[in-house]
C-alpha positions as CSV (number, residue, x, y, z in Angstrom):
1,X,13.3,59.5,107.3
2,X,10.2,57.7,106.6
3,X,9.1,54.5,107.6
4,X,8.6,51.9,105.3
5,X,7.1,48.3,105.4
6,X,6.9,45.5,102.7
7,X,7.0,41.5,102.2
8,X,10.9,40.2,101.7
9,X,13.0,37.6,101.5
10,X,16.7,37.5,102.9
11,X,19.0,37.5,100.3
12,X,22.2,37.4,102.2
13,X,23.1,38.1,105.7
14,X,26.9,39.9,106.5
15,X,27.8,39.8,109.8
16,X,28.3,43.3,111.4
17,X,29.8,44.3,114.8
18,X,29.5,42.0,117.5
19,X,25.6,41.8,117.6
20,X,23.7,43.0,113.9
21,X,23.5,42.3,110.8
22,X,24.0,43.6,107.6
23,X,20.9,42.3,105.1
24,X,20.5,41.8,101.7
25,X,16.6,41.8,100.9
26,X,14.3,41.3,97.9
27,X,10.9,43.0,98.9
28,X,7.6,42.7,97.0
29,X,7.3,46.8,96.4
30,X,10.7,48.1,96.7
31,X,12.8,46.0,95.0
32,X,16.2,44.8,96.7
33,X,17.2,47.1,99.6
34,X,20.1,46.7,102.1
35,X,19.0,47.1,105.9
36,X,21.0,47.4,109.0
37,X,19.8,45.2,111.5
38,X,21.1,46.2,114.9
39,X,21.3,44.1,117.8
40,X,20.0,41.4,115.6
41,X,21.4,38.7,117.9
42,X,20.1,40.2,121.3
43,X,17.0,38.2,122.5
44,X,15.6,41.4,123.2
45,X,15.1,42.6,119.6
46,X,12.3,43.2,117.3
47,X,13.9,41.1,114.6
48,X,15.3,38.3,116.4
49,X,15.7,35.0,115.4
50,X,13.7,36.6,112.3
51,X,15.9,37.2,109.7
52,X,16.5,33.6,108.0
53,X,17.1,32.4,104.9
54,X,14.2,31.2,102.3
55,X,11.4,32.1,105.1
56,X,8.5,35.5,103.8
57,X,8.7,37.4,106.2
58,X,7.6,41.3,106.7
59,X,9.6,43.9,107.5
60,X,9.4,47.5,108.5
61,X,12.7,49.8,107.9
62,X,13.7,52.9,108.1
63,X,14.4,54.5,104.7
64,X,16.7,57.3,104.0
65,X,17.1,59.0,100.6
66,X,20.8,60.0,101.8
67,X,21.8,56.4,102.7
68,X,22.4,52.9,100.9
69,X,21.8,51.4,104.0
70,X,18.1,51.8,105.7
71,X,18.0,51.2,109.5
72,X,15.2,48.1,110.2
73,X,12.7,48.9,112.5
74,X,11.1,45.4,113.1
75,X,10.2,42.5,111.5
76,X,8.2,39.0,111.8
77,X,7.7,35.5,110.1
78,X,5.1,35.5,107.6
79,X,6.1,31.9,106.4
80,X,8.6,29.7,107.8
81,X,10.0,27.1,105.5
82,X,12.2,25.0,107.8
83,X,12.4,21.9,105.6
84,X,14.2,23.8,102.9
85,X,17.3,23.8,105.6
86,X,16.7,19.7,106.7
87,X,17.8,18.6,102.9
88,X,21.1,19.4,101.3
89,X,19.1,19.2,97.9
90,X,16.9,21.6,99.0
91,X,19.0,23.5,100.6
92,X,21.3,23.8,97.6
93,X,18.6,25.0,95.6
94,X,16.9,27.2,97.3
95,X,20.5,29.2,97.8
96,X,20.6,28.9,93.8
97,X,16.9,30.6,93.6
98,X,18.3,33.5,96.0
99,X,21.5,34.1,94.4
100,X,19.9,34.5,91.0
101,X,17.5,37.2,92.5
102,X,20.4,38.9,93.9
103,X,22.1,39.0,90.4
104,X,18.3,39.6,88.7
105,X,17.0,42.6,91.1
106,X,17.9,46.2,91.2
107,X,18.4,48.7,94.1
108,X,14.9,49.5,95.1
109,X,13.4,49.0,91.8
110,X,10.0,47.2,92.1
111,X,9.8,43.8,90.6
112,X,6.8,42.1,91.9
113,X,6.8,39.1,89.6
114,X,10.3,38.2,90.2
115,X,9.3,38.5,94.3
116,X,6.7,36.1,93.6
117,X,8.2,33.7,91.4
118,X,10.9,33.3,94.2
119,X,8.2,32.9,96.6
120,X,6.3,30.2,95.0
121,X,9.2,28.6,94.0
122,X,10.7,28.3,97.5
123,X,7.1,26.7,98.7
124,X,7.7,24.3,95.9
125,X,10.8,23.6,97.3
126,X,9.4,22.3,100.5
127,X,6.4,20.1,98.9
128,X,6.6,16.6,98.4
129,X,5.5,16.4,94.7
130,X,8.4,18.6,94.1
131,X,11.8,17.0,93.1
132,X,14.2,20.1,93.8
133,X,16.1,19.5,90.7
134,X,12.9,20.4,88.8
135,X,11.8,23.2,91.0
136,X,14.8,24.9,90.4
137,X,14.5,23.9,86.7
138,X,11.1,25.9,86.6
139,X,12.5,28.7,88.7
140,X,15.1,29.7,86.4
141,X,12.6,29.5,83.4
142,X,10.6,31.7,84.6
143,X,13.6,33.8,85.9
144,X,14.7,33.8,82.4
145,X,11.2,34.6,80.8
146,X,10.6,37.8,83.7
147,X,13.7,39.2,82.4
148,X,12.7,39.2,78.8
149,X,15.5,36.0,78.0
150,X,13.4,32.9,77.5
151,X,14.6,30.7,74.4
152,X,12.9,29.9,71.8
153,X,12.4,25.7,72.3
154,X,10.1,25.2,69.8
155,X,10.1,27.6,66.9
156,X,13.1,29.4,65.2
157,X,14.6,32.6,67.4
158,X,15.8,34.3,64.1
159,X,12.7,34.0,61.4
160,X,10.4,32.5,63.7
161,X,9.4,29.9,61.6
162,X,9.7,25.9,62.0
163,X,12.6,24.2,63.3
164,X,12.7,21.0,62.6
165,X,15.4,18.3,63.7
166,X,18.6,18.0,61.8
167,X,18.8,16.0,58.6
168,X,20.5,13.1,59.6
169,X,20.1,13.6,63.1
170,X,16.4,13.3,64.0
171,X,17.0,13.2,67.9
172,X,18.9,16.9,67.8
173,X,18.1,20.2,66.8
174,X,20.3,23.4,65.9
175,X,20.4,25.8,69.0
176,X,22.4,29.2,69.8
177,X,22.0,30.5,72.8
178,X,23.5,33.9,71.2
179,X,20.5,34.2,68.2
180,X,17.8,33.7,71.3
181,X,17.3,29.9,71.1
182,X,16.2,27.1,68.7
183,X,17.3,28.0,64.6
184,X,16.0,26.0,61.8
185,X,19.1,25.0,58.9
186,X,18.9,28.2,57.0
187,X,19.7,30.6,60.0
188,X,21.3,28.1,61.9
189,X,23.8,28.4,58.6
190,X,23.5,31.9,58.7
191,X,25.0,31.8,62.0
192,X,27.9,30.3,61.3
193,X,28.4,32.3,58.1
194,X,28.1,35.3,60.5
195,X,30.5,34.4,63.2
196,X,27.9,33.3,65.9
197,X,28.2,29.7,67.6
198,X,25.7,27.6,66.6
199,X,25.5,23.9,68.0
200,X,22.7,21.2,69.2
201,X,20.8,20.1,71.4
202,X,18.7,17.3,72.1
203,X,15.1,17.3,71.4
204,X,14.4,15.6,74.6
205,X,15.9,18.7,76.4
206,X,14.0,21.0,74.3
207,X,10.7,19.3,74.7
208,X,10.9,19.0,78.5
209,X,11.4,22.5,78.8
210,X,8.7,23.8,76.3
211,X,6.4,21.8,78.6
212,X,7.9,23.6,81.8
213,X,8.0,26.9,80.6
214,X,4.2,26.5,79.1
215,X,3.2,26.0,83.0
216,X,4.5,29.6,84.2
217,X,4.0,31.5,85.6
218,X,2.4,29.1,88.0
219,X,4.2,26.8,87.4
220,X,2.2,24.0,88.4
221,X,3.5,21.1,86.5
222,X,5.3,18.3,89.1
223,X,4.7,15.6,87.2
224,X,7.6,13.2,87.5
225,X,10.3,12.7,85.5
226,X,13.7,10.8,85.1
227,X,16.2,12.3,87.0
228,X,19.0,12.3,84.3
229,X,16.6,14.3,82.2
230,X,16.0,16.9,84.2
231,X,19.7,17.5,85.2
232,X,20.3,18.0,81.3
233,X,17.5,20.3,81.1
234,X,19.1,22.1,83.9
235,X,22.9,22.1,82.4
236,X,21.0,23.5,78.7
237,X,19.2,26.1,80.8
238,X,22.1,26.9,83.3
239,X,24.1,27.8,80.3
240,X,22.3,29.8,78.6
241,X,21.6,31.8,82.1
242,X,25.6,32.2,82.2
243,X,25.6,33.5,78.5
244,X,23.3,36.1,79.0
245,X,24.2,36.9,82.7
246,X,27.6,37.0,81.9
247,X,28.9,36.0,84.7
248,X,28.5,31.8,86.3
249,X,27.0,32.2,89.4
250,X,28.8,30.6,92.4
251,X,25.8,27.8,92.5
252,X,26.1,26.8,89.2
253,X,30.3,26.1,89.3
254,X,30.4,22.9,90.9
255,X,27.2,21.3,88.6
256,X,28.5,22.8,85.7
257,X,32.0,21.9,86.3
258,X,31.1,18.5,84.4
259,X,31.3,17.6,80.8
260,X,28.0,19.2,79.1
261,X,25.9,17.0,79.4
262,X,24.1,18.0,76.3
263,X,27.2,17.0,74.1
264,X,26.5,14.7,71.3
265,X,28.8,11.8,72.9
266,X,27.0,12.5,76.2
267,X,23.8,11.2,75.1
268,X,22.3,8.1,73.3
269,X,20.9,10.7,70.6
């Protein structure tokens, strides 16, 4: 048994007996690790009232080589974020931020960056130059560029060249999300010739999140913008996270549930 301590973030929390806790972590060092907390709910406990949702906290386990499930130890609030949980905006994406780390993160396999881009983008979460519809728009950019699955927004994903708007159609460009992104006309027909599904999007879409995914990893870009835009820059991106996740996470199905909104009779281009 060795004792082991590291920055995390509650993932998930499972109820377990009548007093502790089952928990789901992403830590800084060790990747995502599953902890007993017992007694969690006794006043008396190291980790009470400590294990919340969207707060950094640090945590000291247990950790067994033989075992799944490492016993914690202790644990404290390193940052308490208690406006995430005062906004059902908020609150709604912050729970989309953890559940893609959940689906993102391996068992005890370091990944740093995708710790800290959680991180940041939780404290974004709770700052009043931050619309949560755009923080979550930038957290899953950068989700998608840690994992090696950004799209290409500006140039062509097959010959890397320019791709410019349709002929005919100056407000869209050709777009599959299975060829990586953006295609100019030659390997967007290619595509099709091939078998793959190749459609459009808008170039407003595109644009917007170019300019977002050019301010990772920090991310720092909270510059305004209309509302209706960023929700179809989040419907383009939440897509192509379901393509290449292959799976819709459980946040995305109501949002998604509409029409794409991305559809050439859904907007004016």
């Amino acid at each position: 048994m060795t004792l082991v301590r590291d920055r995390a973030l509650v993932l998930r929390r499972f109820p377990y007996s009548e007093s502790s806790l089952v928990v789901r972590a992403l830590t800084r060092e060790h990747g995502r690790v599953h902890l007993i907390a017992r007694g969690a709910y006794r006043p008396r406990s190291r980790y009470f009232a400590v294990l919340d949702l969207f707060d950094t906290l640090e945590l000291e386990w247990s950790a067994s080589a033989a075992r799944d499930l490492h016993a914690l130890v202790c644990g404290e609030i390193v940052v308490r974020r208690r406006a995430l949980t005062a906004s059902l905006r908020r609150y709604r994406a912050g729970l989309s931020m953890l559940e893609l780390c959940d689906l993102g993160s391996r068992p005890e396999e370091r990944d740093a960056p995708l710790h800290d881009l959680c991180e940041r983008s939780l404290e974004r979460l709770g700052e009043e130059g931050w619309e949560p519809e755009l923080a979550l728009v930038v957290f899953e950019l950068g989700f998608l560029h840690n994992h090696g699955l950004a799209p290409a927004l500006e140039s062509c994903a097959a010959c890397g060249g320019e791709a410019p708007p349709l002929a005919g159609c100056a407000r869209r460009a050709a777009f599959s999300a299975g060829a990586g992104g953006r295609l100019c006309a030659r390997c967007a027909e290619d595509g099709r010739a091939s078998g793959r599904r190749v459609g459009t999007l808008p170039l407003d879409v595109l644009t917007t999140a170019a300019e977002l995914s050019r301010s990772l990893p920090g991310g720092g870009d909270p510059r305004p913008r209309p509302l209706e835009l960023v929700e179809r820059v989040r419907d383009f991106v939440e897509r192509f996270l379901d393509y290449h996740l292959e799976t819709r996470p459980r946040s995305h199905q109501a949002f998604l549930a509409a029409p794409n909104r991305n559809a050439p009779d859904q907007t004016t281009s």
